[in-house]
C-alpha positions in Angstrom: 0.0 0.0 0.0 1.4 3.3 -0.6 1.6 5.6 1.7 0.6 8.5 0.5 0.7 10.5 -2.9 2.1 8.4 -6.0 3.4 11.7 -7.5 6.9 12.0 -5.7 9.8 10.2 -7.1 10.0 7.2 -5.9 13.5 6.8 -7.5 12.5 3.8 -9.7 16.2 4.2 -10.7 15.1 1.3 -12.8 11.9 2.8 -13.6 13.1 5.3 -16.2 13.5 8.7 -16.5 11.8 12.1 -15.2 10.6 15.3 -15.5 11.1 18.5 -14.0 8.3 21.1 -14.8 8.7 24.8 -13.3 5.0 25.9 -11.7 3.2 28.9 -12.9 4.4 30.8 -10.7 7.9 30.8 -11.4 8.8 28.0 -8.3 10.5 25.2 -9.4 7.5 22.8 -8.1 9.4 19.2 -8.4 8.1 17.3 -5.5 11.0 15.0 -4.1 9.1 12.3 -2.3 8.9 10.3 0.9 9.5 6.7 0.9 6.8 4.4 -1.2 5.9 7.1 -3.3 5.7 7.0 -6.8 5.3 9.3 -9.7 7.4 12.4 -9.9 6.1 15.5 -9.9 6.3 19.3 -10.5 6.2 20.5 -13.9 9.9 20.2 -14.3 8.4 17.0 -13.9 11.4 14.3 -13.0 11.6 12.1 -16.4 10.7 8.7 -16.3 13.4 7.8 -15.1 16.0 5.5 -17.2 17.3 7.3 -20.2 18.7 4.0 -22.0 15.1 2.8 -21.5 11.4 3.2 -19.4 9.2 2.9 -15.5 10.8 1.1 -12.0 12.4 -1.3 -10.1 14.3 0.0 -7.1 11.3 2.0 -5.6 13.0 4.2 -2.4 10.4 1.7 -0.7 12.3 -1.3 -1.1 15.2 -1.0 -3.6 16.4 -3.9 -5.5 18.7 -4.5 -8.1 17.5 -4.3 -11.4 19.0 -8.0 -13.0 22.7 -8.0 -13.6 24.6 -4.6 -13.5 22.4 -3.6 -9.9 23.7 -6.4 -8.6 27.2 -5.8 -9.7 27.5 -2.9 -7.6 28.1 -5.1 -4.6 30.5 -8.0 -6.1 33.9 -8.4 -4.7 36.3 -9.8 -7.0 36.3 -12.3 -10.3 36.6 -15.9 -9.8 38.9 -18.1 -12.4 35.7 -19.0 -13.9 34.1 -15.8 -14.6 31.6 -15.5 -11.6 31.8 -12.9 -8.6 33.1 -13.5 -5.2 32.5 -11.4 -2.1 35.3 -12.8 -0.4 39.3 -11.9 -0.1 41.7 -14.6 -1.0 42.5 -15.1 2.9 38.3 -15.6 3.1 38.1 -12.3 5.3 35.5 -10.0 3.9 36.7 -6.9 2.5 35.2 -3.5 3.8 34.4 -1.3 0.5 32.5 2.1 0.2 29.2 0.6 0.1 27.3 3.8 -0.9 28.0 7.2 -1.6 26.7 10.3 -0.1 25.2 13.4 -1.6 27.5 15.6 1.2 30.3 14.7 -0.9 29.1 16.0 -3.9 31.8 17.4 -5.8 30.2 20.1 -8.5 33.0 21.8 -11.0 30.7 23.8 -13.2 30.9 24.9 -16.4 32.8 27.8 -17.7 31.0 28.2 -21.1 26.8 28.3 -20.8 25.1 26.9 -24.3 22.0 29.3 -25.5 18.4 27.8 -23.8 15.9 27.1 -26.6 12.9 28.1 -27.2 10.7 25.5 -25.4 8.0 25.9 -28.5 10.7 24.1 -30.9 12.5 21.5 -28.6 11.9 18.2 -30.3 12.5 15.3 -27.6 15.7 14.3 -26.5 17.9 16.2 -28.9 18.9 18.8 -26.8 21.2 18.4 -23.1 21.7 21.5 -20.6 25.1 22.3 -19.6 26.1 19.5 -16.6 25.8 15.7 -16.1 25.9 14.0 -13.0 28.2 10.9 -12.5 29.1 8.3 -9.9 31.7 5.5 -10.3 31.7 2.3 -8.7 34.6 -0.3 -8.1 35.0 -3.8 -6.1 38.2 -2.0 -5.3 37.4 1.0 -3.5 33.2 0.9 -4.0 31.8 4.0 -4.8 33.6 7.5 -5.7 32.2 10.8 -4.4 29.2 11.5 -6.9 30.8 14.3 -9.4 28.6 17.1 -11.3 30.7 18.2 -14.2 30.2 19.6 -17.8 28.4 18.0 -19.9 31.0 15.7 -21.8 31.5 12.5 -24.0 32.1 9.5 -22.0 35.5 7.2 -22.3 34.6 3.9 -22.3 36.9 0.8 -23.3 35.4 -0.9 -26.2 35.4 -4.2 -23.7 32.9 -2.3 -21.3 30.3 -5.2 -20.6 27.6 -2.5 -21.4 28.5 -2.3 -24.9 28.0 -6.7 -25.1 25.8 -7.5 -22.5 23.6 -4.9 -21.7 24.2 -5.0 -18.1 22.4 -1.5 -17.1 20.6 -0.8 -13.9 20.1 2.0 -11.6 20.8 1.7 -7.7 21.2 4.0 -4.6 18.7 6.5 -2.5 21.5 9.0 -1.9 21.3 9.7 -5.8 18.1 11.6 -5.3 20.0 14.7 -3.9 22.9 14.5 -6.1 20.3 15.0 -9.3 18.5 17.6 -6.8 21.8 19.3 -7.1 22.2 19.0 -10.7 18.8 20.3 -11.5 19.6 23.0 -9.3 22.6 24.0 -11.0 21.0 23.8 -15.0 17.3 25.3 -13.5 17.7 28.0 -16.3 16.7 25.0 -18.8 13.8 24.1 -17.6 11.1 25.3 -20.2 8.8 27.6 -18.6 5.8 26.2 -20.5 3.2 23.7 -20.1 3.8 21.9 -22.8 7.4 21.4 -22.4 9.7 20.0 -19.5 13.1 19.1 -17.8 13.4 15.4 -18.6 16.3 13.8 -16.8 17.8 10.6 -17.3 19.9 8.3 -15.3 21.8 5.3 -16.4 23.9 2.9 -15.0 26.3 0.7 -17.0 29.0 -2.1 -16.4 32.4 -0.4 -17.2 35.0 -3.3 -16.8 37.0 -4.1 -19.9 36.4 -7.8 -19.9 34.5 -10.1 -22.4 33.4 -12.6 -20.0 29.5 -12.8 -18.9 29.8 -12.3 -15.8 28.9 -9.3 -12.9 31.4 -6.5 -14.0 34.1 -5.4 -11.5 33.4 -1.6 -12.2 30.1 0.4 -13.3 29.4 4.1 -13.5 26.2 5.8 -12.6 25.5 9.0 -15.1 22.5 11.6 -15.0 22.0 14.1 -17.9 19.4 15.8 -18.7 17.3 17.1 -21.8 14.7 19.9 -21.8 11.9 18.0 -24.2 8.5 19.1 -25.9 5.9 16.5 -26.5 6.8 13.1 -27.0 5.1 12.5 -30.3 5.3 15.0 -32.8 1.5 15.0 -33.5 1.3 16.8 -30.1 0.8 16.1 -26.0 -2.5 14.8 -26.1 -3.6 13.8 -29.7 -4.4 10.3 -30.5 -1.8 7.9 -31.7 -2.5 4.5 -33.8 -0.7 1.5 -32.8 0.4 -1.9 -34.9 -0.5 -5.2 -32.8 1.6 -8.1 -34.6 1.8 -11.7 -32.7 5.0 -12.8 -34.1 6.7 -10.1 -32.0 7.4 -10.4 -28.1 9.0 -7.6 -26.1 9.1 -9.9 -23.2 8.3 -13.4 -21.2 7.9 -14.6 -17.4 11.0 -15.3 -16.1 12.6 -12.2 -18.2 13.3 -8.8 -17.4 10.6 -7.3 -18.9 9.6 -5.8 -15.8 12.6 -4.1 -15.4 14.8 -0.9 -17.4 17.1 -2.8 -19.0 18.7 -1.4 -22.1 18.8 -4.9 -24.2 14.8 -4.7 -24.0 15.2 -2.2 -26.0 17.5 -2.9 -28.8 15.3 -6.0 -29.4 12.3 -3.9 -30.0 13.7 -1.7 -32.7 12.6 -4.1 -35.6 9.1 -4.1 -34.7 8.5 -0.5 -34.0 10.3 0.5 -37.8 7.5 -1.8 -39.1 4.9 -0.5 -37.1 6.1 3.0 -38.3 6.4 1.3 -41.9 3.0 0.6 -41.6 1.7 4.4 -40.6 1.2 3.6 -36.9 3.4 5.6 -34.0 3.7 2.4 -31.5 3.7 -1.1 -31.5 1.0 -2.9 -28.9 2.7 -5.9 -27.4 0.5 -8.9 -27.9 1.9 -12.4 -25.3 0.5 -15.8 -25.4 -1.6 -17.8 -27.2 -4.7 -15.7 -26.4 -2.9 -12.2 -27.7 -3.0 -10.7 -24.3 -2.6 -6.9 -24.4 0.2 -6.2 -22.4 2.0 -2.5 -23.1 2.9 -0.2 -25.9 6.3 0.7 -26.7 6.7 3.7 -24.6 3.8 3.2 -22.3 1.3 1.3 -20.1 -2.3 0.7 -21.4 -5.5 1.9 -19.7 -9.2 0.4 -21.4 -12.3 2.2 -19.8 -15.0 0.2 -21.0 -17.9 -1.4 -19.7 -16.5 -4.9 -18.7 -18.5 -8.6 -19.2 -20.6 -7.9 -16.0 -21.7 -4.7 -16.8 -19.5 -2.6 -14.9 -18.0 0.5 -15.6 -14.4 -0.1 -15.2 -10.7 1.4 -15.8 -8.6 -1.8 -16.6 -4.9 -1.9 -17.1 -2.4 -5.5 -17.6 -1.4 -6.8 -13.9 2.4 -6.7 -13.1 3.6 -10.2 -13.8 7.0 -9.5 -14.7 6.6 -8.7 -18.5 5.8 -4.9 -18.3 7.3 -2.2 -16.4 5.8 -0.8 -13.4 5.4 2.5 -14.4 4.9 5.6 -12.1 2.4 7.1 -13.9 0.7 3.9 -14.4 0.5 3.9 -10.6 -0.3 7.2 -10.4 -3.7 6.7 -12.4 -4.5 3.8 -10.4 -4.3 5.8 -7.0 -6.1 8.6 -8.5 -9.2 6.6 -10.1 -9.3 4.3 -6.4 -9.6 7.6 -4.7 -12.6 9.0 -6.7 -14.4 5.8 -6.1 -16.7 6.5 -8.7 -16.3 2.8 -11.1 -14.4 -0.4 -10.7 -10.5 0.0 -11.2 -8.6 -3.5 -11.8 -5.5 -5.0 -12.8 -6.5 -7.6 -14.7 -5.8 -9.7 -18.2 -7.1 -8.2 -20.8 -6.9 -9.9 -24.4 -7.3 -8.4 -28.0 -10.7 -10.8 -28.2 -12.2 -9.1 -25.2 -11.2 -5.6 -26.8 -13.2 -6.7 -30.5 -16.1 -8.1 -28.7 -16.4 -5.0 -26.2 -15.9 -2.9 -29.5 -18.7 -5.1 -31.1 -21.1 -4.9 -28.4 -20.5 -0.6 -27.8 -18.8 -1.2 -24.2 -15.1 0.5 -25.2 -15.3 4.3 -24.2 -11.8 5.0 -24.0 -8.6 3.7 -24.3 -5.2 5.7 -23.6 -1.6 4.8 -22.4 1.0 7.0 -19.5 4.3 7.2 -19.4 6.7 9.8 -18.2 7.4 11.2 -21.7 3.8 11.2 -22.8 2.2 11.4 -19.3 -1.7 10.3 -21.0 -1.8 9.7 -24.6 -5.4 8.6 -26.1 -5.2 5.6 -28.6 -7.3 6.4 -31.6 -7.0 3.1 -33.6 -5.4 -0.6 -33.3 -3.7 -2.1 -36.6 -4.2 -6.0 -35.8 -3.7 -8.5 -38.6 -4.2 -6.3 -41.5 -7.1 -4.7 -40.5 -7.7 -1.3 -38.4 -9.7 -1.4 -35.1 -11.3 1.9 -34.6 -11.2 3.1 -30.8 -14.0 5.1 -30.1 -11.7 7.2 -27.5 -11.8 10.7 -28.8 -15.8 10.6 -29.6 -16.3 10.3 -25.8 -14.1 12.9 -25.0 -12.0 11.3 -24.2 -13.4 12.8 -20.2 -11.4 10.2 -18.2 -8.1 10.8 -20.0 -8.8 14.5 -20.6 -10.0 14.3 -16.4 -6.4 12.4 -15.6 -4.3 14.3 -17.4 -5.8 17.5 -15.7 -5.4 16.2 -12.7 -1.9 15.5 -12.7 -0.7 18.5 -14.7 -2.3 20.1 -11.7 -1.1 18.2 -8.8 2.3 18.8 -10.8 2.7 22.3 -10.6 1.0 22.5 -7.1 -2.1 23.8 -7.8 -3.4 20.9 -6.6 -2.7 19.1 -3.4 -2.2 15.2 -3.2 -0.4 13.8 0.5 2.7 15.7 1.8 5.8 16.5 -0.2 8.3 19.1 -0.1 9.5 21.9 -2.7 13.0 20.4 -4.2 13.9 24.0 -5.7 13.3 27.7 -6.1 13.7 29.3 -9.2 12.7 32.8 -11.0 10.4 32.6 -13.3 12.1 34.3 -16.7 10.9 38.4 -18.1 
């Protein structure tokens, strides 16, 4: 149960990136949360959180190590055979810097500024403010004092296990206030507008120069960030189509689908050119036998409909390990249970059930969140050569349209959900 408002970061360092979105008032509104918590907030809105990838795994609540690199961060040394050890040679254990601490923050900043753009042309992700964040990590020595430093290229050896296995996770509470720091320093980029924001991305990536599968020796932990406009270029809340194919799978139990790894990415690539290929903006990720609807590309799914009983219900895919457990996603769900006002349920839902509901007039709306797109209504489905018309924007779409209000406003403060704190002050530009 959470414990209170699902709109402060609960540092899914696994969970993907944020946003940071300054209030109309000119105050920096970012709401840094308490533990349990989930979505960011503030309209410099904290990302998403994982910039190689999307939604969360080490919650503040109870962290955990997001499949390999995570738990690389607390291996000793290499055995002959490739696997970690934990141990010294004389089977003592060895005491290592086990985390690091914002206090130590060491920030050299830069001595050239880069021009801010104007937040009505930023196209997402192609544009970085002046600093990065980063952290290394050895079984040495353990962790380095966190560093904020200009922006700059990384040197990695072309051995780095990130570049052949993928090994990326995100760990550590402490980095919270080191990325406070760095927003604090680079608050001149966030986009005073509500259509724009401050989205910031963390990664963390196995650095050791060694071919061997195995948990990597070293890793570094590095934060940038990117002031963004809308996600899709059709705009923040117009409808996007998306291409359901069966012969595709993002993901399987027993995977890391649930988490922000950067390989479940690169596997996706082929499907979404096709989908793109064939005029659609997503791909819809169909699993199993039955086609269950699990998530789109960039972000969870959300049916309103009138369900087989005759209810009035919001419905979303459970967490079973094969999508991400997205803040926003969480966010909805907290919201709708609070109003009280229809059924809300994690529950299967299967691209059968969605043509029959369509069939019988029971779909309303159907619309997907995410940290980039925060609520994005789904106009149309292309599923085995023919296109399924979703009735979303002839009702409204009220529940989206309602949601996305909602947490705009809760965002930028002028709404009030459980207790959080102001992260940073800023001036609001002439």
């Amino acid at each position: 149960m959470l414990e209170g408002l699902p709109f402060t970061l609960r540092l899914a360092l696994a969970g993907g990136p944020w946003r940071w979105r300054p209030a109309p008032s000119g105050r920096c509104a970012g709401v840094w949360p308490r533990r349990g918590l989930s979505r960011p907030a503030g309209r410099c809105v904290p990302p998403r959180l994982s910039a190689a990838a999307r939604s969360e795994s080490l919650s503040m609540a109870s962290p955990r190590p997001v499949a390999s690199a995570a738990a690389a961060v607390f291996a000793r040394q290499d055995c002959n055979n490739g696997c970690s050890a934990e141990y010294t040679e004389e089977g003592g254990s060895k005491e290592v810097v086990d985390t690091f601490k914002a206090k130590d923050l060491i920030i050299t900043p830069a001595t050239v500024l880069k021009e801010k753009p104007d937040p009505n042309t930023l196209v997402f992700g192609t544009v970085f403010t002046d600093h990065m964040l980063t952290v290394e990590w050895s079984s040495e020595s353990g962790w380095e004092k966190p560093h904020i430093k200009p922006l700059q290229n990384l040197s990695l050896h072309p051995g780095s296990s990130a570049f052949h296995y993928a090994v990326e996770a995100f760990d550590k509470e402490e980095l919270l206030e080191c990325i406070q720091q760095l927003v604090k320093l680079d608050q001149e980029w966030v986009p005073y507008s509500t259509s724009a924001s401050l989205y910031i991305r963390p990664t963390f990536i196995g650095t050791e120069p060694s071919l061997g599968v195995k948990k990597p020796t070293k890793a570094l932990i590095f934060v940038i960030l990117s002031p963004v406009g809308p996600y899709f270029s059709s705009g923040s809340f117009n409808p996007v189509s998306l291409w359901a194919n069966p012969k595709y799978v993002r993901a399987w139990k027993g995977g890391t689908g649930d988490c922000k790894m950067g390989g479940n990415y690169g596997s996706s690539l082929f499907a979404q050119c096709e989908a793109i290929e064939n005029a659609c903006q997503q791909v819809l990720w169909l699993y199993g036998e039955d086609n269950q609807i699990t998530e789109v590309g960039t972000m969870n799914l959300f049916l309103y409909w009138i369900n087989e009983n005759g209810e009035e219900e919001l419905a979303t895919p459970p967490l079973d390990g094969i999508i991400l457990p997205g803040v926003t996603r969480q966010s909805i769900l907290d919201l709708a249970h609070n109003w009280g006002e229809f059924k809300v349920s994690e529950r299967y839902l299967t691209m059968d059930d969605l043509t029959t509901a369509l069939e019988e007039s029971r779909v309303r709306e159907m619309f997907g969140s995410g940290t980039a797109c925060v609520v994005c209504p789904v106009s149309k489905i292309l599923y085995k050569g023919e296109t399924i018309h979703i009735p979303t924007m002839e009702n409204g779409p009220k529940l989206a349209s309602r949601i996305l209000e909602k947490l705009t406003d809760i965002q930028v403060r002028e709404a009030e959900w459980g207790r959080s704190r102001i992260c940073i002050d800023c001036t609001s530009p002439d």
